[in-house]
C-alpha positions as CSV (number, residue, x, y, z in Angstrom):
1,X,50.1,23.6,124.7
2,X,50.0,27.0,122.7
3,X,53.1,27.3,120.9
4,X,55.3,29.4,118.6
5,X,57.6,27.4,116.5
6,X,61.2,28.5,115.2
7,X,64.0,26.6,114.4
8,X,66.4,25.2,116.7
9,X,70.5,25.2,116.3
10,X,72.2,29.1,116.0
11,X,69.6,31.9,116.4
12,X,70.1,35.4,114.3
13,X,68.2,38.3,114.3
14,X,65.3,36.8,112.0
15,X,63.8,34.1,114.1
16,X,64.9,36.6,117.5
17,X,62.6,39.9,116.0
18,X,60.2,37.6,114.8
19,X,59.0,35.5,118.0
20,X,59.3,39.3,119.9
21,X,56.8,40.9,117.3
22,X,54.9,37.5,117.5
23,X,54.4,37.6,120.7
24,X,53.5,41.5,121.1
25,X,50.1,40.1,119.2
26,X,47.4,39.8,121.7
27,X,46.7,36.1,120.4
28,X,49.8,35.2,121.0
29,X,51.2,36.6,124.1
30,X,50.9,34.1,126.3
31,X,52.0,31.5,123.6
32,X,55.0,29.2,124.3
33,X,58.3,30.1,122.0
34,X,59.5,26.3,121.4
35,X,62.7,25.9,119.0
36,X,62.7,22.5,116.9
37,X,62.7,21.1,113.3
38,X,60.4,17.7,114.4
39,X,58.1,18.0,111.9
40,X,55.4,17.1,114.1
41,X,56.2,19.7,116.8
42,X,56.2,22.3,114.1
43,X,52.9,21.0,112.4
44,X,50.7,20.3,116.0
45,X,52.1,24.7,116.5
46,X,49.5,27.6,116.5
47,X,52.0,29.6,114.6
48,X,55.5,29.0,112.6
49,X,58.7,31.2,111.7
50,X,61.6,30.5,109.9
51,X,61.1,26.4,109.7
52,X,59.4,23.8,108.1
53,X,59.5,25.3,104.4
54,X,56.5,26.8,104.3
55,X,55.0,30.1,103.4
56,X,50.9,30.1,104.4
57,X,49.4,33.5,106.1
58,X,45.8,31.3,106.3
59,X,48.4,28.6,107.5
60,X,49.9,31.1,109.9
61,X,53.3,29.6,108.6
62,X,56.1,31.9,107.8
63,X,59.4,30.3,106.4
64,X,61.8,31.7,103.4
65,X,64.0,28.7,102.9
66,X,61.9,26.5,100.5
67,X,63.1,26.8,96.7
68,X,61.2,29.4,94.3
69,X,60.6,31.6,97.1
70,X,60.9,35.3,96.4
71,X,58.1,37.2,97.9
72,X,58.9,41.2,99.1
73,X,57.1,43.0,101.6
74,X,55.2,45.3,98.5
75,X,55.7,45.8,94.6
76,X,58.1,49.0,95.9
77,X,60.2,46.6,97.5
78,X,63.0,44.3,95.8
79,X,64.2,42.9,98.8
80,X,63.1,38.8,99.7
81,X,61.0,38.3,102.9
82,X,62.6,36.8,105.8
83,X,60.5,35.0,108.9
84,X,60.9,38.7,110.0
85,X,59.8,40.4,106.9
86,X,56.9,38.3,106.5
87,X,55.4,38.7,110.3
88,X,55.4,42.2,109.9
89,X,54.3,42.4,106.2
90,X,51.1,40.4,107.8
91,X,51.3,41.8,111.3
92,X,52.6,45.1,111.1
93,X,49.7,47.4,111.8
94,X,49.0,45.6,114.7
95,X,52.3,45.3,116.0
96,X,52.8,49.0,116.0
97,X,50.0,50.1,117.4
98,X,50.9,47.8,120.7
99,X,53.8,48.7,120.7
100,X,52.5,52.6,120.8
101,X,49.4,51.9,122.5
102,X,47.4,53.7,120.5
103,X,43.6,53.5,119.9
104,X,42.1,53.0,116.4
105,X,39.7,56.1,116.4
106,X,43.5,58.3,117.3
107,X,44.8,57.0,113.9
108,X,46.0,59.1,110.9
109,X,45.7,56.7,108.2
110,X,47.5,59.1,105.9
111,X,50.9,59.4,108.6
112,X,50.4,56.0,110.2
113,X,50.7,54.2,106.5
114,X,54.0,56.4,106.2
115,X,55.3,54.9,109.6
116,X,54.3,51.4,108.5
117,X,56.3,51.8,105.4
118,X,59.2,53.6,107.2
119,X,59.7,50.7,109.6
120,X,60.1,48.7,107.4
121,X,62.2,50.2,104.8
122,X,64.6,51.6,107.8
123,X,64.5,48.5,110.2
124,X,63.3,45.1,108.6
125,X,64.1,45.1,105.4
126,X,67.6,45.2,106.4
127,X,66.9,41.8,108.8
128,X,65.7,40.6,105.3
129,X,68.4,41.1,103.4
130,X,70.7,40.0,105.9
131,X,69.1,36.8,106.9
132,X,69.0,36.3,103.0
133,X,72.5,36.8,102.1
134,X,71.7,39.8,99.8
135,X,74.3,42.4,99.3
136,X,73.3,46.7,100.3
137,X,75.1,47.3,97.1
138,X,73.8,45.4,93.3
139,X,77.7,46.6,92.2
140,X,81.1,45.6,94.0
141,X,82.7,48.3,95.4
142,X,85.9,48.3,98.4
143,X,84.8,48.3,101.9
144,X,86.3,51.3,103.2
145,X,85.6,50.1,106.8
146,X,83.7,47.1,109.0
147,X,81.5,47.5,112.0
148,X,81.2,44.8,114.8
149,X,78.2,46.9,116.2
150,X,75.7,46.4,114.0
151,X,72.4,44.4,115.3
152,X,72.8,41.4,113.7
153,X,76.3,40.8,115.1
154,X,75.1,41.5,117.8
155,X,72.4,39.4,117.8
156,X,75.1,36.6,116.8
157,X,77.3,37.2,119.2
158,X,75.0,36.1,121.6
159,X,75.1,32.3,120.6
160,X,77.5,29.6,122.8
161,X,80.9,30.4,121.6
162,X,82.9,26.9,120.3
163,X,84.6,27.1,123.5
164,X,81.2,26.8,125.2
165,X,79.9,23.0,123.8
166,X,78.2,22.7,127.7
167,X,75.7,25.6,126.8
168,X,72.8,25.6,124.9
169,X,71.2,27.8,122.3
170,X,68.2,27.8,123.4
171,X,68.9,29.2,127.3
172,X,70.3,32.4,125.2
173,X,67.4,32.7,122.8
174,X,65.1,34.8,125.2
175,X,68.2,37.4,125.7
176,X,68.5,37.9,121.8
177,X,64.7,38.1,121.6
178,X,64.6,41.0,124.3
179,X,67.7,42.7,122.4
180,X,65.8,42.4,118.7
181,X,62.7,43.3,120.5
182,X,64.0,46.8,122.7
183,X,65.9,48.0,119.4
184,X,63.0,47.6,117.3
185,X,60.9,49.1,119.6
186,X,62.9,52.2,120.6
187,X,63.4,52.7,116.6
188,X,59.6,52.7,116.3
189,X,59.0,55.1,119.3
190,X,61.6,57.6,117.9
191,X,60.1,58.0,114.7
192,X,56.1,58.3,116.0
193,X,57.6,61.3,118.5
194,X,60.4,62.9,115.9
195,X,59.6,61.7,112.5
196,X,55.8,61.3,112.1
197,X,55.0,64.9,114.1
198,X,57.6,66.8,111.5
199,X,55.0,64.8,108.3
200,X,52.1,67.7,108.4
201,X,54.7,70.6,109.9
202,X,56.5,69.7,106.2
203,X,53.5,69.8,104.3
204,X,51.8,73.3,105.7
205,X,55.4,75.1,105.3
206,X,55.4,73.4,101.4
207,X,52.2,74.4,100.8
208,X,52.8,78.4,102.5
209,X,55.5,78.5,100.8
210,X,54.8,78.1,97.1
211,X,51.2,80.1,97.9
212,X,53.4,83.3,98.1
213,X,56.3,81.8,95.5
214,X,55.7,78.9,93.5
215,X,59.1,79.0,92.5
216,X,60.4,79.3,95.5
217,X,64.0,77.2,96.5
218,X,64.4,78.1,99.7
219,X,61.8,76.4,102.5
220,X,61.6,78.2,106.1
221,X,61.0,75.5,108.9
222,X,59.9,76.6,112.4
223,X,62.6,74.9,113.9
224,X,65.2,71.6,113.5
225,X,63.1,68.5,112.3
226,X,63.7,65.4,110.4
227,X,62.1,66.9,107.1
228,X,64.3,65.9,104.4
229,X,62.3,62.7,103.4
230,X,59.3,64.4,104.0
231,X,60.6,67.3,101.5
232,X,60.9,64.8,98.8
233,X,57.7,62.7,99.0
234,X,55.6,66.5,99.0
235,X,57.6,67.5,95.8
236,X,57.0,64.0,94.0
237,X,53.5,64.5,95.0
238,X,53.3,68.3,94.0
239,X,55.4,67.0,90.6
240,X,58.2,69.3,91.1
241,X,61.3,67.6,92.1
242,X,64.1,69.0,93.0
243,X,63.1,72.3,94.0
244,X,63.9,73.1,97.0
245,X,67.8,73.8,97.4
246,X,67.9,75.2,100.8
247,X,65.8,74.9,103.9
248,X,66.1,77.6,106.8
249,X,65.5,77.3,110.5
250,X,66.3,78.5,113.9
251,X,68.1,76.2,116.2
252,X,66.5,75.4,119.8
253,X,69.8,75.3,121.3
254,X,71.8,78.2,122.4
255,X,75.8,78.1,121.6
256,X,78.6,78.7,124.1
257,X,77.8,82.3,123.8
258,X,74.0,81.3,124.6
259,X,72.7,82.5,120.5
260,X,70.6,80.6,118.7
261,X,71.8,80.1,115.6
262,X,69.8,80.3,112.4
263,X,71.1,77.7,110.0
264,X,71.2,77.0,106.6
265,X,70.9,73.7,105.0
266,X,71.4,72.6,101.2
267,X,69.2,69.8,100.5
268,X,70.7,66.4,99.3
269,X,70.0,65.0,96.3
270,X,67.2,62.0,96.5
271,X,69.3,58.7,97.8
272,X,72.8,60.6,97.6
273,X,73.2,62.1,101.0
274,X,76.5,62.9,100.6
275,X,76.1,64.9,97.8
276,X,73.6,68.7,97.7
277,X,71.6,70.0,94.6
278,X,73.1,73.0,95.5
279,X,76.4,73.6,98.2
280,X,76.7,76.6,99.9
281,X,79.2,78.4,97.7
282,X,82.7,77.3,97.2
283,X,84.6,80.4,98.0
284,X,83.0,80.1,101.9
285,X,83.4,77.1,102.7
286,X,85.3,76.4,105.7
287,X,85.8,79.8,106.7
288,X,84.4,81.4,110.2
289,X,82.9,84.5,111.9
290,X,85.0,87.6,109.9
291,X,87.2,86.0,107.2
292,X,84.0,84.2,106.0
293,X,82.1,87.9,106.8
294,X,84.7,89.8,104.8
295,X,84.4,86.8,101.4
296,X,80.2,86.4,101.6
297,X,79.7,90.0,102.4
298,X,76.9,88.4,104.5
299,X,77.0,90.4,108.2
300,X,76.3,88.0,111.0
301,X,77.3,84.7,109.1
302,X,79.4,82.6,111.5
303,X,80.3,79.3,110.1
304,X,79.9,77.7,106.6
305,X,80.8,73.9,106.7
306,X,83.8,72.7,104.1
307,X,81.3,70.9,102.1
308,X,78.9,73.4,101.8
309,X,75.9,71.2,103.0
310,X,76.0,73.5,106.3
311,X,75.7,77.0,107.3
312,X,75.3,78.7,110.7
313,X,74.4,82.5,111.0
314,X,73.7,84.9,113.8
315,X,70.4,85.7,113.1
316,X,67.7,85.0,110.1
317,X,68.4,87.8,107.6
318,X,72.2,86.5,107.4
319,X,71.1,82.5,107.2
320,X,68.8,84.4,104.2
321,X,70.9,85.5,102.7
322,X,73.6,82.7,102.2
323,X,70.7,80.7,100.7
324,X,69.8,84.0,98.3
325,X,73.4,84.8,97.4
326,X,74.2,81.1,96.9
327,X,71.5,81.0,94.3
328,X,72.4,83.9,92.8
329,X,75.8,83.5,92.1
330,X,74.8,80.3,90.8
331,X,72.7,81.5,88.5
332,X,75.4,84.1,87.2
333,X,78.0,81.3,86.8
334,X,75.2,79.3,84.2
């Protein structure tokens, strides 16, 4: 028999995402997804994840619990490898291109390498570092709040209650495999149609942009996009970071009063996404349509958020100009 080997007893979102992906590989679709820890089961298996202490690509074995292990997915990556971790460091290219059913010759080596790292900084990692007990933070700080609806939770929750001794793990595996496997997969579909498309959109308007004004700070989009991590990679890569303070564009979706507001956004600072190289100016923020009109002196601005990450105008010279006067004043207050 063709089989897949994971451990038996509780499932969690590890061994779950990693039979899915497993078995989204051609060679092992029509496998057999057996749970045990008899050594001989696991051994006589065609593949193994998360049991049997081993970690073997040519072996095709893919465990994270022997002692001295501390692989990570690349040298950018602190993070141990989980049975997750590892099937996608291994199997990733392939698993993504199922899963988008893409051809090799339609492949942007350049973009899809950014979606390869993406997933797994956004999605997997995170299974790894739960699955291996590691804290999001290296420093204690006070949980302000908890969520019950995060996936591997939810993926627990799925498991025979104690008040359920008569049912067995292994009858509620497939259901947490299909639950690892749709999230995954609508997380990697979003970002190849919302993220990946925005990549050379980014780029051009970079490279436009400091062609008139190297020194430009303000970046005009042609409409909403996810661009911020984009923004950062193209100035790392162009060796000026931190240049860019606001980026302008035009939303595609009319208000109540059926305008399409132009809006102006300060970039955050790189991994602080709370807090802006540059707010909108203090004295504006909060205020709407004329009280914020008569303060900015800025004709058509409607709305400046009370952080000042945020800005909505009536039309492009006004969303211009909060960016410009911003600056400006700024400047004067050096």
């Amino acid at each position: 028999m063709k089989r897949i080997a994971v451990h038996s007893g509780t499932f969690h979102l590890d061994d779950a995402l990693s039979c899915y992906m497993i078995k989204l590989l051609p060679e092992y679709k029509n496998h057999t997804i057996t749970r045990t820890r008899d050594e001989t089961e696991i051994n006589e298996s065609d593949i193994v994840v998360d049991v049997g202490g081993i970690y073997d690509h040519e072996k095709k074995r893919y465990d994270h619990h022997q002692k001295g292990f501390n692989e990570t997915y690349s040298t950018e990556f602190k993070t141990k490898l989980c049975g997750a971790g590892m099937i996608y460091k291994h199997y990733g290219r392939e698993i993504l291109i199922e899963i988008l059913g893409l051809q090799k010759e339609e492949i942007n080596e350049y973009n899809f390498k950014l979606l390869q790292t993406k997933v797994y900084r956004d999605f997997v990692e995170g299974v790894d570092g739960t699955d291996n007990g590691i804290p999001k933070f290296d420093t204690e700080v006070e949980q302000n709040y908890s969520s019950v609806n995060c996936l591997p939770k939810r993926i627990k929750r799925l498991n025979p209650s104690w008040r359920e001794p008569e049912i067995s793990s292994d009858s509620l595996f497939p259901q947490a495999i299909e639950l690892a496997g749709k999230e995954f997969v609508d997380f990697v579909k979003y970002l190849w149609k919302n993220w990946i498309p925005a990549v050379d959109i980014v780029h051009s308007t970079i490279q436009k942009t400091l062609e008139q004004d190297p020194k430009s700070q303000i970046l005009e989009l042609p409409s909403p996009m996810p661009f911020l991590e984009h923004l950062y990679r193209e100035e790392k890569e162009l060796e000026i970071p931190g240049q860019f303070k606001y980026v302008i564009f035009q939303s595609t979706r009319p208000n109540k009063q059926g305008l399409k507001e132009w809006i102006t956004r300060a970039v955050s600072k790189v991994n602080e996404p709370f807090v802006n190289r540059l707010s909108l100016h203090e004295d504006w923020r909060g205020l709407r349509n004329e009280e914020l009109q008569n303060i900015s002196k800025i004709e058509g601005a409607v709305f400046v958020h009370s952080s000042g990450f945020l800005g909505a105008s009536k039309n492009h010279k006004s969303a211009l100009e909060l960016a410009l006067k911003s600056l400006e004043i700024n400047s004067n207050e050096k």
